[in-house]
C-alpha positions as CSV (number, residue, x, y, z in Angstrom):
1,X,-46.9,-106.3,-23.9
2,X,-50.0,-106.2,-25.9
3,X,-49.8,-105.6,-29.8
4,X,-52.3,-103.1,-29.3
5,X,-49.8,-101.5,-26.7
6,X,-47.0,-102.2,-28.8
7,X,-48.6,-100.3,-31.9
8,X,-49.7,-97.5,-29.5
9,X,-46.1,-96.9,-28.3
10,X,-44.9,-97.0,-31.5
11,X,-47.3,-94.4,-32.9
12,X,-46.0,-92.1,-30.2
13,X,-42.2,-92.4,-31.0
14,X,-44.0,-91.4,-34.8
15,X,-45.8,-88.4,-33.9
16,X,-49.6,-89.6,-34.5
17,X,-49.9,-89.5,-30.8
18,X,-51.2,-92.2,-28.3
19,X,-54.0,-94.1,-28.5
20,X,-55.4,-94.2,-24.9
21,X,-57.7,-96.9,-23.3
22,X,-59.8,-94.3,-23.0
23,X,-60.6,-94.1,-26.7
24,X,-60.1,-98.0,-27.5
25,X,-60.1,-96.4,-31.4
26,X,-57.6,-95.1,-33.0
27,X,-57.9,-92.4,-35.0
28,X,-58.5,-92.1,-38.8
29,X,-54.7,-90.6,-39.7
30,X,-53.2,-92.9,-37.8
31,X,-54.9,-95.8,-39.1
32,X,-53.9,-94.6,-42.8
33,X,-50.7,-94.7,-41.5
34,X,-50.3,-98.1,-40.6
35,X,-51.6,-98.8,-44.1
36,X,-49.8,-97.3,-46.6
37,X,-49.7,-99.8,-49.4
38,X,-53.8,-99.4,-49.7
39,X,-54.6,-96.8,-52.1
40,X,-58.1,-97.9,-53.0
41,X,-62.0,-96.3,-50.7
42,X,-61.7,-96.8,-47.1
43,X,-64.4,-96.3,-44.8
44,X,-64.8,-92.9,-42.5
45,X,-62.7,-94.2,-39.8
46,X,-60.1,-95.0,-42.2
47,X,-60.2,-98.8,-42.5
48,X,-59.6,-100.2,-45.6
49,X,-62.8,-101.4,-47.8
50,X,-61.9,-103.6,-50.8
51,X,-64.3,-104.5,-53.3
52,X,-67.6,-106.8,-53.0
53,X,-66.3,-108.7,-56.4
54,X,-63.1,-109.7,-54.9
55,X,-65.0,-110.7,-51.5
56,X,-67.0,-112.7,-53.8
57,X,-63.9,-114.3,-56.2
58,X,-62.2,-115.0,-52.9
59,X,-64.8,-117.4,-52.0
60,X,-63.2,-120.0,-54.5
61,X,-59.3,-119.5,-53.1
62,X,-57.4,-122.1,-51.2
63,X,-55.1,-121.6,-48.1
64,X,-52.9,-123.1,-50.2
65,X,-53.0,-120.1,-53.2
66,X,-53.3,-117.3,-50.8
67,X,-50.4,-118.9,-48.4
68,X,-48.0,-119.2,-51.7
69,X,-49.0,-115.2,-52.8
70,X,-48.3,-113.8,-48.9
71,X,-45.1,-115.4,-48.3
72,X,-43.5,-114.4,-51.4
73,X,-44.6,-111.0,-50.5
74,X,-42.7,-112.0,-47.2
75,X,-46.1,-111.9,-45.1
76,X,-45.5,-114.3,-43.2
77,X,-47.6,-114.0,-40.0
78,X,-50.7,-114.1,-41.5
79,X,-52.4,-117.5,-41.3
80,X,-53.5,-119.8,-38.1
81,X,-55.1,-123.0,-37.7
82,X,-56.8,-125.4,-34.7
83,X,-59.8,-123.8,-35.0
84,X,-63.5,-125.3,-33.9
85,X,-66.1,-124.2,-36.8
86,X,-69.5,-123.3,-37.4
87,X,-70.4,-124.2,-40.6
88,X,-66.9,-125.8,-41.2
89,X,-67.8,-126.6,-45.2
90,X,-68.6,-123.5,-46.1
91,X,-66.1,-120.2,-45.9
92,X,-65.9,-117.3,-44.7
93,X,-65.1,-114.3,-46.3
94,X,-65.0,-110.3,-45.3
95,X,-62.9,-107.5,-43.9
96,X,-61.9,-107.8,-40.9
97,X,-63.1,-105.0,-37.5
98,X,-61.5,-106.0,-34.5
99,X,-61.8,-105.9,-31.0
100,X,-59.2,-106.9,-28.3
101,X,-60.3,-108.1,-24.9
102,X,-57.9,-108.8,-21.5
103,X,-58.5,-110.8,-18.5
104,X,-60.6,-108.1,-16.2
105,X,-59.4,-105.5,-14.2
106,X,-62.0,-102.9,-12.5
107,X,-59.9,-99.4,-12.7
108,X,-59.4,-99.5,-16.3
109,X,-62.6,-101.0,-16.5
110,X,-64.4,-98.2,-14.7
111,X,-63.1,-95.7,-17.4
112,X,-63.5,-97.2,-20.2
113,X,-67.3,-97.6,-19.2
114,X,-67.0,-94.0,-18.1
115,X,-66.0,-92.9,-21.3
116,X,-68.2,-95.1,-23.3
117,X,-71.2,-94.3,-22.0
118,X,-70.9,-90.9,-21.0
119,X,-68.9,-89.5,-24.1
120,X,-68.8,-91.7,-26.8
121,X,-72.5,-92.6,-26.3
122,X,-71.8,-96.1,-26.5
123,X,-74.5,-98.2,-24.6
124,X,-74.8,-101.6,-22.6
125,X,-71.8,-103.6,-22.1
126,X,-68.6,-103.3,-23.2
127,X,-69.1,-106.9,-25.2
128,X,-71.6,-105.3,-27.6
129,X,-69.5,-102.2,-28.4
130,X,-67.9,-103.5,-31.3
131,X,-70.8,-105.4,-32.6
132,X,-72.5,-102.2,-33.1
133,X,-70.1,-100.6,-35.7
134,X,-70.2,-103.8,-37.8
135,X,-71.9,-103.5,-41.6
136,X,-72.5,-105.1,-44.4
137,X,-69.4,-107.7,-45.3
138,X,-67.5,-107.4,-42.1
139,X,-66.0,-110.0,-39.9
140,X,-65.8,-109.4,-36.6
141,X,-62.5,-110.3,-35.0
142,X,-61.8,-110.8,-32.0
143,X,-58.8,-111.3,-29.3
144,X,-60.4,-113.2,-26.3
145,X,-57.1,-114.2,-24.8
146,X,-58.3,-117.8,-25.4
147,X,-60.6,-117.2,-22.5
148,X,-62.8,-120.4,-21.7
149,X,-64.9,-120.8,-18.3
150,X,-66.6,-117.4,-17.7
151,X,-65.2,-115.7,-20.6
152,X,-67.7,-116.5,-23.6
153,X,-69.1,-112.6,-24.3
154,X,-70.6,-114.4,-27.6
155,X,-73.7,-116.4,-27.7
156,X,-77.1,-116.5,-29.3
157,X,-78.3,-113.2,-29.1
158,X,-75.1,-111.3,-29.9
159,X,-74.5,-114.1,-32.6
160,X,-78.4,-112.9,-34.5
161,X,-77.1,-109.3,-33.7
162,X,-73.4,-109.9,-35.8
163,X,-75.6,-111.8,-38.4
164,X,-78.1,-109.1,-38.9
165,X,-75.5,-106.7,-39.5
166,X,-72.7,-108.1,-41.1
167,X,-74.1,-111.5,-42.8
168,X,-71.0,-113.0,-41.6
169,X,-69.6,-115.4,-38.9
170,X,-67.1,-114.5,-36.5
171,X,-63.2,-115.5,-35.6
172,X,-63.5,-115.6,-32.1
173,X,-60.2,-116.3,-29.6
174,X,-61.9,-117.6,-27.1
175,X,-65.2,-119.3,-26.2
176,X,-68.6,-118.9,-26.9
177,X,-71.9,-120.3,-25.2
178,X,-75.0,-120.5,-27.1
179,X,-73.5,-123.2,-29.6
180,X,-76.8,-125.2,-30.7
181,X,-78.7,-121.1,-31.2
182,X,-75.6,-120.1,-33.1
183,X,-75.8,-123.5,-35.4
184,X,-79.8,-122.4,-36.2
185,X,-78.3,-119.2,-37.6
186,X,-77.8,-120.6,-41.4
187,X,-74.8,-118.8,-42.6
188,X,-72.9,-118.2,-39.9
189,X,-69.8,-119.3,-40.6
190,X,-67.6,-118.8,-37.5
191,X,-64.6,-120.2,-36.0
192,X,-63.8,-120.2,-32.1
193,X,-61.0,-121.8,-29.6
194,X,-63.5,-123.8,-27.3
195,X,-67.2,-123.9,-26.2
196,X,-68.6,-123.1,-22.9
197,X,-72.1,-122.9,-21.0
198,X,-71.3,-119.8,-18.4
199,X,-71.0,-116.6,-19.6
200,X,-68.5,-113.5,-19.1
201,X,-69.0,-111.7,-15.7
202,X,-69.1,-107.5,-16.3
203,X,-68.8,-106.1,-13.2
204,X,-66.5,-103.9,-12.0
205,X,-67.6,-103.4,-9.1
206,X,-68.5,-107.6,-8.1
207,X,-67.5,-110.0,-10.1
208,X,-65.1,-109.1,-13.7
209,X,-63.7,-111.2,-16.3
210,X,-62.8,-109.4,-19.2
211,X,-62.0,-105.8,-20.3
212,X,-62.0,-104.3,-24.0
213,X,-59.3,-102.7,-24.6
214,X,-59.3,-102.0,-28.7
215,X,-61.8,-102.1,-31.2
216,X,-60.3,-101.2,-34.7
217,X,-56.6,-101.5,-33.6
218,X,-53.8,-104.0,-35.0
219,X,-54.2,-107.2,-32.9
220,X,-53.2,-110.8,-32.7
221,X,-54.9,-113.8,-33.4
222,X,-53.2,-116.7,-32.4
223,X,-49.6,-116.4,-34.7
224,X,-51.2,-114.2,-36.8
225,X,-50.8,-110.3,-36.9
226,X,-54.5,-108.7,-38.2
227,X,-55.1,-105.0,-39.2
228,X,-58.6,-103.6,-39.3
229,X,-59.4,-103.9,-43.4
230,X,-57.6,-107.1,-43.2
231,X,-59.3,-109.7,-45.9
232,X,-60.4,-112.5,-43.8
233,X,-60.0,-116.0,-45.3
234,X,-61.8,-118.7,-43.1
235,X,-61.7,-121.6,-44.3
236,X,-60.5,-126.0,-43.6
237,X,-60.0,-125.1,-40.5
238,X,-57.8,-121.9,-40.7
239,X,-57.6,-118.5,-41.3
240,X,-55.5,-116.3,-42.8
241,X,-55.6,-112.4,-42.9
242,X,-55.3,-111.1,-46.5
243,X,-54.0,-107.1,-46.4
244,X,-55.8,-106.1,-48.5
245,X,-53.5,-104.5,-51.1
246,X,-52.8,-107.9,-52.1
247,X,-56.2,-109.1,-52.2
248,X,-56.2,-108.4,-56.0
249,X,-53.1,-110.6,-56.5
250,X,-54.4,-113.8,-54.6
251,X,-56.9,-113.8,-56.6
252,X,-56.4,-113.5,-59.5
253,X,-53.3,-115.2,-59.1
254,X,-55.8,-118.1,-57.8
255,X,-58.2,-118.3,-60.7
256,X,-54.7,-118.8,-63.5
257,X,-53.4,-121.6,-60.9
258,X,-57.1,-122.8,-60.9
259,X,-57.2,-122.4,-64.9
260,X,-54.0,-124.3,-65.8
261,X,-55.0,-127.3,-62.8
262,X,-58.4,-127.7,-64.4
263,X,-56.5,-127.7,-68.3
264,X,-53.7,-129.8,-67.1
265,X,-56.2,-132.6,-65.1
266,X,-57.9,-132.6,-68.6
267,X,-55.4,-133.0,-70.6
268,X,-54.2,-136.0,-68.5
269,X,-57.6,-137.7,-68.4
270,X,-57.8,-137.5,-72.7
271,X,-53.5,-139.2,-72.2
272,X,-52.5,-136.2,-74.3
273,X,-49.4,-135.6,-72.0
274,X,-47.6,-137.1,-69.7
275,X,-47.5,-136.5,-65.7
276,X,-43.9,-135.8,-66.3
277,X,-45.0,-133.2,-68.7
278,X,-47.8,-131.3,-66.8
279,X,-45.6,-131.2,-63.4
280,X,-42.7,-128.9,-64.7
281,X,-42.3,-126.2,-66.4
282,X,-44.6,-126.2,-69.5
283,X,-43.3,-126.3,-73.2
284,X,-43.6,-123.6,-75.8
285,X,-46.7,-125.9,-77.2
286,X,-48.5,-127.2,-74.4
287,X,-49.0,-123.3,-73.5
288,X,-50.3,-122.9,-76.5
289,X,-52.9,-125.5,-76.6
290,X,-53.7,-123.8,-72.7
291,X,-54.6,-120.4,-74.7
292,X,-56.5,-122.3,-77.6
293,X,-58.1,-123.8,-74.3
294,X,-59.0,-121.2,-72.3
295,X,-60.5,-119.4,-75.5
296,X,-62.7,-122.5,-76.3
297,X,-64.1,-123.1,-72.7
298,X,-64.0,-118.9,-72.0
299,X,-68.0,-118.8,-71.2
300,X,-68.0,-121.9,-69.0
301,X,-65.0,-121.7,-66.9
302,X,-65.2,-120.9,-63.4
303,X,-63.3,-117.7,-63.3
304,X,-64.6,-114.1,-64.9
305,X,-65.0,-113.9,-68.4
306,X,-63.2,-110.3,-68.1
307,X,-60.3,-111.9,-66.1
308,X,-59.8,-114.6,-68.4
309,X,-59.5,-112.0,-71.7
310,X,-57.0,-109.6,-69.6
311,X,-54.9,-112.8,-68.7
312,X,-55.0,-114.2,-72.8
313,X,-53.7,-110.3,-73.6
314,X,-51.0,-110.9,-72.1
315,X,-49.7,-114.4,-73.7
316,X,-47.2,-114.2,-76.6
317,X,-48.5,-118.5,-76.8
């Protein structure tokens, strides 16, 4: 069973309803349903929409930082790894609209075009569906079953199309073709499963290969479970899927670990303390010379001035 499926059962047993193929979306209440712990602007279809100046802080987070944050929240399902990259020394960074594809199959195929084109007034294939909802700061996501020969539904001319409109890369589970156009694209920081020449067949009626199924419904990507608003943190090699109530957390939560490592390698280098005294818990005194620190450096450390005053409020050293 699909976790798109699985989710769609589930809202049934609830009372929000079923989700049909027919509509691939889910709806705006039932999407606030399946994130509560948001309180902050969403979009109009419900999705989550955390702030441009924590898209832009997150830029500077580790896997290590964010992993530490999630799992003592007990999110434990939201990283995975082994990917190919475009781009791989930069990172990517957005929220998260996703799309689920399935190996083809012409009946539900046949509908969902049906439906698409005739009521939803969706046009072209089903491949490009998703790509036009995308906006500024996005990151399209997408389930591709891992598909390899004949699967790719990204290449060149979608890839300029997903630029244009999001100025993001992609997480793509699957292949794409198109690899040396894609590089040319400057910034677009992607990461796939595989590369191939061929392309996707669309044909319901001749020759079929894949099916959407979801666009904007929980999926899964690789061992990791992804919600539409989901932070995306691509990056190393990995990526993880931040929810995005605790995107404030990891990063701020970031910038202090970032603060004391950058005070502690410092204070190393000058032989004012020991290893032994920087790798355990700090004393009473070496917290204080980190505050006498922080406030001496404040306009030329690489976290927000702001940030840095709200964090020395709150120090009794």
């Amino acid at each position: 069973m699909s976790i798109a499926r699985f989710f769609a059962l589930a809202l049934t047993a609830w009372g929000l309803g079923l989700p049909s193929l027919h509509s691939q979306q889910i709806s705006k209440e039932e999407l606030i349903f399946l994130t509560p712990e948001w309180k902050g602007e969403r979009f109009p279809d419900g999705r989550p929409k955390v702030s441009d100046e924590l898209l832009k802080r997150l830029k500077q987070v580790t896997h290590e930082e964010a992993w530490a944050v999630l799992r003592n929240e007990n999110y434990k399902f939201q990283y995975d790894d082994g990917w190919q990259c475009i781009n791989p020394d930069s990172v990517l960074v957005g929220r998260a609209l996703t799309a689920t594809f399935m190996p083809g199959r012409p009946d539900i195929h046949r509908v969902i075009d049906d439906k698409g084109h005739k009521k939803d007034g969706r046009i072209k294939s089903q491949n490009s569906w998703p790509i036009d909802m995308l906006v500024k700061g996005d990151v399209y996501v997408v389930d591709q079953f891992g598909a390899h020969e004949d699967g790719p539904t990204v290449g060149d001319n979608l890839g300029n199309s997903i630029f244009a409109k999001s100025g993001n890369g992609i997480v793509y589970n699957g292949a794409i073709r198109d690899i040396n156009g894609l590089r040319e694209i400057g910034s677009f920081t992607s990461f796939f499963r595989s590369y191939h020449p061929s392309h996707h067949l669309n044909n319901p009626d001749g020759q079929l290969n894949t099916t959407l199924v979801a666009i904007n419904q929980p999926t899964r990507i690789g061992k990791a479970t992804v919600m539409p608003g989901d932070v995306v943190l691509g990056r190393d090699g990995g990526v993880m899927f931040i929810p995005p109530h605790l995107l404030e957390k990891v990063v701020k939560t970031s910038e202090i670990v970032r603060l004391r490592d950058m005070f502690g390698h410092q204070r190393l280098r000058e032989q004012k303390y020991t290893p032994g005294q920087i790798d355990t818990k700090w004393s009473d005194d070496i917290e204080r010379d980190f505050s006498a620190w922080l406030n001496q450096h404040m306009d030329k450390l690489p976290v927000p001035k702001a940030q840095i005053q709200e964090f020395l409020k709150g120090r009794t050293w």
